[in-house]
N, C-alpha and C positions, 0 to 999 in steps of 0.2 A: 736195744731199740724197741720200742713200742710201736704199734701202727694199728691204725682202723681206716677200715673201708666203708663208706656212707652212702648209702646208692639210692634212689627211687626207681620203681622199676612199674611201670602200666601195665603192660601188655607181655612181660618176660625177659625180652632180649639187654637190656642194660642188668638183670639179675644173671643173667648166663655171662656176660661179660668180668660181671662184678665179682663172680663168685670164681671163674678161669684165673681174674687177677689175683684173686685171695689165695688161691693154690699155688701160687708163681713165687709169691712172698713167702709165704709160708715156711718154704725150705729153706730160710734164709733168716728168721725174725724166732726168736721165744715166744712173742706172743703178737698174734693179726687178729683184730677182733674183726666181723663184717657181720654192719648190721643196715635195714632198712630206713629211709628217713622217719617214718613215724614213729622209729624207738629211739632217735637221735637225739641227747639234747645239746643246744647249743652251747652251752656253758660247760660241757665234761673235757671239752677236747684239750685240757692244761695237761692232763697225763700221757696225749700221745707225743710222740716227736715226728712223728711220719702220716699224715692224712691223705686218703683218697676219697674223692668226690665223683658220685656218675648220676647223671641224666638223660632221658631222654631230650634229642634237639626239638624243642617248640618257639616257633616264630624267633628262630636264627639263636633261640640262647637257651638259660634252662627253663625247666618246669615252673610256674610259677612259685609250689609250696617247694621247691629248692630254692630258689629266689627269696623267698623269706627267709628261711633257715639260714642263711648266708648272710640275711640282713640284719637277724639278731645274736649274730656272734662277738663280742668282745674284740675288741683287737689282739692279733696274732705277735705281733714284732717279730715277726721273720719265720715264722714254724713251716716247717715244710709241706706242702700240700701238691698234688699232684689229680691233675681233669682228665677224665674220659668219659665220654659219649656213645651211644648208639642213634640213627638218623635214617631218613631217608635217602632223597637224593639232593637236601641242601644244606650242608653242614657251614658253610663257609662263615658264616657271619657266626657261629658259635663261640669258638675259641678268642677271638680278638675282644668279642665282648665280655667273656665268661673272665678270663684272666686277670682282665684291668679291675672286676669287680674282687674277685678275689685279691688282690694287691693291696686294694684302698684297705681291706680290710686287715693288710700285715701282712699278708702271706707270700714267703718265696714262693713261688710258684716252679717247680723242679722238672715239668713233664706232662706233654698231652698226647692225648691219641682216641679216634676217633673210628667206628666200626660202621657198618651197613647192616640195618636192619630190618626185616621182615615187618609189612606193613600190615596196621588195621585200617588204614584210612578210612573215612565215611564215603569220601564220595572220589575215586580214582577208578584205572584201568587195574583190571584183574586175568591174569596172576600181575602183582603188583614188581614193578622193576627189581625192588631188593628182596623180594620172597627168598625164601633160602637159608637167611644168616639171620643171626651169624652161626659158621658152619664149622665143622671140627677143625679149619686150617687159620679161620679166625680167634677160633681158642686158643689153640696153640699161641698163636700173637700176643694174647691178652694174659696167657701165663708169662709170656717172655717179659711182656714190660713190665708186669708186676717185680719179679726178677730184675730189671735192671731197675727201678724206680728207687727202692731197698739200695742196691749198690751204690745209684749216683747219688740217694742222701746221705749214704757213710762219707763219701771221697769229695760233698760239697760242704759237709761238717766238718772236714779234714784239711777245708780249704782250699779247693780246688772251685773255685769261684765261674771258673767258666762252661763249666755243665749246663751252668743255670740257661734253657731256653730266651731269646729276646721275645720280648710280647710279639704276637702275629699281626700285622699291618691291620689297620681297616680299610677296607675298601670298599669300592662301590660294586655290586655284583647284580646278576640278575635277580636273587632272590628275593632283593628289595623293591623290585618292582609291585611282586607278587604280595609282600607284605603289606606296602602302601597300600594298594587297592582292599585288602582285607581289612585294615586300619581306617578307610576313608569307609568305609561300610556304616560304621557304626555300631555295629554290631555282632553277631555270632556270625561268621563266615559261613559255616556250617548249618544256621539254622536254630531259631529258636525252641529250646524245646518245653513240653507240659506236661503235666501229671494227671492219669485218670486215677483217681481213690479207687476207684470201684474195679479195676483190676487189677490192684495192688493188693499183692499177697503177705503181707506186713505182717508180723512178725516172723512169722514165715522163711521168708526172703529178704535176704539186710543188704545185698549186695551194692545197691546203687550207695549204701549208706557209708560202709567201709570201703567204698573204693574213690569217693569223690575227693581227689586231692585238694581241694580248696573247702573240703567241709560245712560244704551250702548244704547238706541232706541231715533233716532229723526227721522221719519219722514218727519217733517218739513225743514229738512236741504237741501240744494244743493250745493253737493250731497246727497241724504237721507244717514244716518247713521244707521248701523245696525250690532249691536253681539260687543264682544270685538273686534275683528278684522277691525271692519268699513263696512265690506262688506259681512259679515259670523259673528256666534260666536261658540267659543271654549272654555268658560268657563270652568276651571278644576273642579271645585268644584262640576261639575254635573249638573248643572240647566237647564232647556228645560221648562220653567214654559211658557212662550210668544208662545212657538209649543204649548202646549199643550192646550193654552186658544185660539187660533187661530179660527177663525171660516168660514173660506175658504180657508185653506191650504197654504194661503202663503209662513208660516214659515213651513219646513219642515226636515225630518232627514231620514236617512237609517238606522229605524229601525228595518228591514231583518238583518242589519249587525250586529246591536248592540245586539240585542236579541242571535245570536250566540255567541258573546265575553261575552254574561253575562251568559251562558248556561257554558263557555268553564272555568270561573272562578269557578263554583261551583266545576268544576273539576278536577280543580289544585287544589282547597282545600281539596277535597275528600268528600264533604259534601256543604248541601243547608245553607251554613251561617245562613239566615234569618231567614228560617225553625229552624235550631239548636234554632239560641237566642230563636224565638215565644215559641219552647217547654219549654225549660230551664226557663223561665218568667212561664208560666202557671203551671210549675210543683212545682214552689218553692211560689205557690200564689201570687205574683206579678203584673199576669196579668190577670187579668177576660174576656176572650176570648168570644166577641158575637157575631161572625161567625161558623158556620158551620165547620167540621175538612177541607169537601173535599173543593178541590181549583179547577181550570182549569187550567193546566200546565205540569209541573212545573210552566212556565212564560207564560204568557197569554195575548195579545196585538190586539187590534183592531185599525189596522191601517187607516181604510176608516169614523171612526167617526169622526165628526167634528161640534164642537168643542169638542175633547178627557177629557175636564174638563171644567166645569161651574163652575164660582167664586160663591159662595151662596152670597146671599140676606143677607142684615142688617131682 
């Protein structure tokens, strides 16, 4: 049996996932390959017999450039593929959407499982609810299912037909609330952001360029290219990753302003959304909380840090 692992990974935590699962198969397979989506192509996967897929959870499903990926695959007829995640504290609307997309496209669908992960968020309470993980007892997890993912595709190749998971309900949850109102926006949740030339350290510094998962940054072009827009971004989906890894302020946002509209939302809902799910996770055992209760906030944002997030080290 053959197998790869396909992961996108922003901020770390779905590559520590990703790479626990590759160790867990391993002892099990001749050959696991694990590679990152930008070295993915869509068209190779006729040689594996066993696929794993991981994202981070954005607005309830995957990343959007795994969302493509996913979109320009060929049909599967049945190959086995198996979903894992890392999330904050709303994972719920992941897998029911994640799955049925993967199906249309062929895919038995064999196995999910889903982790807590330590936040960059732009604009939340700090130390953030899932800081921490995932943590060496999360690992361990992520090597297990690996391990059994390997096993239940031998013995559902073998015909044992009822391994196979039932798709997960959809329903209706809080997170959707949260989502509509971010959707009814029109816009970047988070904040539109801009590019000053004149502190951009180009050629220099490429980071915002190799790390924009949707490929809106060139640099190199004349005129430079920059955001969905050409000249600004406004991505809906929320993304500020390129401000946030910025290391001379280039890329920038008004985040005075944002920080209000995200103060003013908790307020129309009558409640700290985030706050709510973190308790409701910890109270039902769910979530093994290894921060501290007290936070700085509500929301709590240092604007003059720079760079506001360090990609980690391999």
């Amino acid at each position: 049996m053959k197998s790869i692992i396909i992961y996108y990974s922003q901020t770390g935590n779905t590559k520590k996932i990703a790479r626990a699962i590759h160790r867990g198969m391993n002892r099990l397979l001749e050959q696991c390959d694990l590679i990152p989506l930008k070295e993915a192509d869509p068209h190779d996967l006729d040689q594996y017999d066993l696929i794993g897929l991981g994202s981070p959870v954005w607005m309830g499903g995957f990343t959007p450039n795994v969302r493509i990926f996913v979109e320009k695959l060929p049909p599967q007829h049945g190959k086995h593929i198996f979903s894992f995640n890392t999330h904050g504290v709303f994972p719920e609307l992941y897998f029911p959407s994640v799955t049925r997309k993967l199906k249309a496209k062929g895919f038995t669908v064999i196995g999910m499982r889903d982790w807590y992960g330590s936040g960059h968020f732009q604009v939340a309470p700090k130390p953030y609810f899932t800081d921490g993980h995932p943590d060496d007892i999360d690992l361990k997890e992520a090597e297990a299912f690996g391990r059994e993912m390997v096993e239940n595709s031998r013995r559902i190749s073998a015909g044992e037909t009822g391994l196979i998971p039932p798709l997960p309900e959809l329903t209706l949850t809080p997170q959707l609330l949260v989502l509509l109102e971010f959707y009814q926006s029109g816009h970047n949740p988070h904040g539109q952001l801009q590019y000053d030339r004149e502190k951009c350290t180009y050629p220099k510094c490429r980071l915002c360029m190799d790390n924009c998962l949707m490929n809106y940054i060139d640099l190199s072009a004349d005129p430079q290219k920059f955001g969905s827009e050409g000249d600004r971004c406004d991505m809906w989906m929320g993304c500020t990753f390129c401000e946030l890894i910025c290391p001379t302020g280039a890329i920038s946002c008004n985040w005075e302003e944002v920080l209000k509209e995200t103060v003013g939302r908790g307020q129309l809902f009558g409640y700290n959304p985030l706050e709510k799910a973190a308790s409701e996770a910890v109270a039902s055992g769910r979530l093994r909380k290894l921060v501290p209760d007290e936070i700085k906030g509500p929301y709590y944002m240092v604007y003059n840090k720079r760079p506001r997030f360090k990609i980690p080290k391999d």
